[in-house]
N, C-alpha and C positions, 0 to 999 in steps of 0.2 A: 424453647430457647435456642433447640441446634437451626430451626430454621431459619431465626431472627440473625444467627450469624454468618447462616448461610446468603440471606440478603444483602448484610454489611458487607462480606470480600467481596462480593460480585459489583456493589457496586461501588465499592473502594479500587476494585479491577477499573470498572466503568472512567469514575472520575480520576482515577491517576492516566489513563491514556489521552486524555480532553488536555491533562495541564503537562504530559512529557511532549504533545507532538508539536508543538510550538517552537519547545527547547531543543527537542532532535533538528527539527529545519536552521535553526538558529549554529546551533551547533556545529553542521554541515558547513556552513558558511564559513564561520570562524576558521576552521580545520582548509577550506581549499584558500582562506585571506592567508593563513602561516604557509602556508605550503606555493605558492605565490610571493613568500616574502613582503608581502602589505598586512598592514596592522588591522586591517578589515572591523566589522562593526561588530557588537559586544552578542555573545550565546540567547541575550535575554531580547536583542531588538525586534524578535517577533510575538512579541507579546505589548512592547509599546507599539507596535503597527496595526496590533488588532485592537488595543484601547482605543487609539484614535479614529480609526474608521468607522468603531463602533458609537461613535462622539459624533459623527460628522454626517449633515442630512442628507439622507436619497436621492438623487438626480434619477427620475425616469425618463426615456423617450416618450415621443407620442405616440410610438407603431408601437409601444410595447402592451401586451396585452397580459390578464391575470396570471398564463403560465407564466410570464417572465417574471413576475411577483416570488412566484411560490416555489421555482424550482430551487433557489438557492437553502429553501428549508429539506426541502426533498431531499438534495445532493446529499447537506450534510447528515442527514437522520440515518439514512441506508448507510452511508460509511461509516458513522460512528455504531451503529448495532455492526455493520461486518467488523470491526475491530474488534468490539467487545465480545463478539463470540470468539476469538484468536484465543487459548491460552496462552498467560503471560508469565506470570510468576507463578501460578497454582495451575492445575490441570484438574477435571473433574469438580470444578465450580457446580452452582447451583444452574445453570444455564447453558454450559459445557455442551450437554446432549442433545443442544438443538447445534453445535459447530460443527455442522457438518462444507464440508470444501464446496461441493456444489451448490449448497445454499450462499454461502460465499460469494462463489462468481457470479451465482445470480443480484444478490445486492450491488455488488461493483458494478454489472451490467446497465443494471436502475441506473443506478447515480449517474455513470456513463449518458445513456438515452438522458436524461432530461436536461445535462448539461448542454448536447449538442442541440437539441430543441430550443434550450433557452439563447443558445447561441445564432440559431438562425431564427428566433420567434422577431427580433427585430428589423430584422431584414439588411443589416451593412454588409459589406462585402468581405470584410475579416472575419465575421462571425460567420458566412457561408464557409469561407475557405477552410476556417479554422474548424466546423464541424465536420467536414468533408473528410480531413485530413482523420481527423480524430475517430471516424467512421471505419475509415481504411486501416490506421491501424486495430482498430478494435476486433476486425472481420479475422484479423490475423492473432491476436493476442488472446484470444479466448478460445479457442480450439490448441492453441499451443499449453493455453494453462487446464484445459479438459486433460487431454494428452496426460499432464503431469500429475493430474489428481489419479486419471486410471493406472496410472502407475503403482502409484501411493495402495490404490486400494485394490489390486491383483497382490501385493505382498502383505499389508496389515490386514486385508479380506473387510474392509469396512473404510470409510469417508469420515466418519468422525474425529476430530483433530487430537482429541483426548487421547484414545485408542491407538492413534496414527504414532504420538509421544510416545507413549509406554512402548508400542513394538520397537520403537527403534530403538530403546534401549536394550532392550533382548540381545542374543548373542545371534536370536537366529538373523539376525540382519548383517551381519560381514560386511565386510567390502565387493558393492555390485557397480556393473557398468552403469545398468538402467536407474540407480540412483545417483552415480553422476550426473550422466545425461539430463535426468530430470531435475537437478538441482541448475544444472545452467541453464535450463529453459526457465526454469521459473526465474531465475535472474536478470534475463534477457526481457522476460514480460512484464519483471518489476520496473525495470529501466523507461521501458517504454509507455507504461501506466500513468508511471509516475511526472513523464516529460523532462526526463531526463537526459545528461550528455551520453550517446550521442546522438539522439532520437530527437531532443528538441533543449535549449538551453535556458532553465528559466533565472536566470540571470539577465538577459535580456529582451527586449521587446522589440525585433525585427520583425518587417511586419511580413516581410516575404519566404519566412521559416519557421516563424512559430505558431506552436498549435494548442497550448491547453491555454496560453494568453488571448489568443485570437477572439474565445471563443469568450470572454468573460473582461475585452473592453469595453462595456457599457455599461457594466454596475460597477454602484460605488457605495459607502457607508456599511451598513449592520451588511447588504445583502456581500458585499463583498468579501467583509470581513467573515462570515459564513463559508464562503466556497474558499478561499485561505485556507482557512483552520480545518476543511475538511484534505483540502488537498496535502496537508503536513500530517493529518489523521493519514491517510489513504497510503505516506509514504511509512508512515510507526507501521500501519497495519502492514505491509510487504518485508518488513523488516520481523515483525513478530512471528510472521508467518516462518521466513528462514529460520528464524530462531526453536520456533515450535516442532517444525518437523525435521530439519537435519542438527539441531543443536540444545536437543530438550535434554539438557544438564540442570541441574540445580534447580528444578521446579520442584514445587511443595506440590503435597497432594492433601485435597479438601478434607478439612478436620486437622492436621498436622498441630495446629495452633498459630500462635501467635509467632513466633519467635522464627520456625520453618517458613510463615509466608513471609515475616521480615527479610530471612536471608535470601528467599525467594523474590524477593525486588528488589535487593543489591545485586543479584549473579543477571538477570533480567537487565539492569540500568546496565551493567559493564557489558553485553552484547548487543546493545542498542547503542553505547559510544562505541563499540570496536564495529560496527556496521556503518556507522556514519563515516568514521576514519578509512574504513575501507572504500567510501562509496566515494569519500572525497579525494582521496587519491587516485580513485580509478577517473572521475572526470578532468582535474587537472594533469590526467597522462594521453588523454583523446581527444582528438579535438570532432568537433561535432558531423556528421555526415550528410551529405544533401538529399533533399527530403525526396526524392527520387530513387533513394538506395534504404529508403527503411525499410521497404514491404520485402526485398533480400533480406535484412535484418533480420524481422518477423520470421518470415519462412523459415533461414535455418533454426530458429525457437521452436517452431512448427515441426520443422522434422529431426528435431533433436529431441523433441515428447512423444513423437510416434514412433521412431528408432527405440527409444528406452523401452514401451510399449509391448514392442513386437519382440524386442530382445526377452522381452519375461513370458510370452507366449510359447516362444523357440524353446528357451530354457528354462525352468524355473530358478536355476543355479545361478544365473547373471543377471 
């Protein structure tokens, strides 16, 4: 019986991340339309966006070949299992013990490659650029987020996120340099993952600055609505992440019952609004930068996870 329940939260974990990252994208929006002073479209409009697409038939090119088919399931599988191992509301789930960080960025890396493949498998000139670009940062944002996990696990002595949670509730964790540090990098990598202001604006679709659009104008219908819902997945899972390791408050721990993981998805749901509100104030205060000056961007991510790094080599105390 403890097993069978232990199946249910895991995958009540699973499908509550599928139906919040729709609503966090959605949400996002709302929060920079009020903050803008425009009445902008309703929390729920990306959920009618993915009905309809999902309604509407497949246009393929002729140069597209089976990978362009398949990657849009690819993308979204590897995101959606990287999410799911994120503790969310509970810690120490039935599944927990495979979240470890580096398995992590290895899933994002997946999804990453097959989108940029499926972006140049057609051969247009947006989808080169836009892979190109998407490359570039990548070369930079995954050494900056390595940086950040060695950080993590020179102080908890493990990569497991479960483990990572509980140390930072200890006392032995104070206030250190190297987990500032390492909390803005990951910030900075969240931003840039994501295609975010100021790294890239996915509010619009210019063709000569953007890059996670570039790469995914040529699908359309179920495949579309796939890589959507993976990319609003991809933005829950960097926000869970914040939440998991510098703000694990009010997470249940497995077996608790009923009632601990409830409150454990209420304290969960209010750091997932108060990250969206934050993320959207932070875009509507920036305005976007020229894609010529991201790979500075990167880099100081880059050497603000290896600074944190070396500061916990030098000292153990910082």
């Amino acid at each position: 019986m403890a097993l069978i329940t232990d199946y249910l939260v895991q995958g009540s974990q699973m499908l509550l991340l599928l139906l919040l990252a729709p609503l966090l994208t959605g949400l996002i929006r709302a929060f920079k339309a009020q903050l803008l002073r425009r009445r902008g479209p309703s929390p729920l409009q990306p959920y009618r966006d993915l009905s309809k697409l999902l309604r509407k038939e497949v246009i393929l090119a002729d140069s597209a070949s089976w990978l362009f088919r398949v990657a849009p399931y690819l993308i979204f599988a590897a995101i959606w299992v990287a999410a799911s191992l994120v503790p969310t509301f509970a810690s120490g789930l039935l599944f927990n013990w495979t979240a470890d960080l580096i398995a992590i960025v290895a899933l994002l890396g997946t999804a990453r490659f097959f989108l940029a493949l499926a972006g140049l498998d057609v051969g247009t000139s947006f989808g080169g650029i836009g892979s190109s670009r998407e490359m570039m940062i990548a070369s930079l944002a995954e050494p900056a987020m390595l940086m950040m996990v060695f950080t993590l696990s020179l102080l908890a002595g493990t990569t497991e996120l479960s483990a990572v949670a509980r140390f930072m509730l200890t006392a032995d964790v104070g206030l250190r340099v190297s987990l500032g540090l390492a909390l803005i990098a990951l910030m900075m990598v969240a931003i840039a993952e994501n295609a975010r202001v100021p790294v890239d604006n996915p509010a619009t679709h210019l063709e000569l600055t953007m890059v996670h659009e570039a790469m995914v104008l040529e699908y359309s219908g179920r495949h579309l609505a796939l890589i959507e819902l993976a990319a609003s997945l991809k933005l829950l899972l960097y926000l869970s992440l914040l939440g998991c390791i510098f703000a694990p408050w009010g997470m249940a721990t497995a077996g608790d019952g009923f009632w601990a993981y409830l409150l454990g998805v209420a304290i969960y749901l209010g750091k997932l609004a108060l990250g969206g509100l934050l993320l959207a104030v932070f875009e509507t205060s920036i305005a976007k930068m020229r894609v010529f000056r991201v790979d500075q961007f990167m880099g100081a991510a880059l050497m603000l996870g290896l600074l944190g790094t070396l500061l916990l080599f030098v000292s153990r105390s910082l």
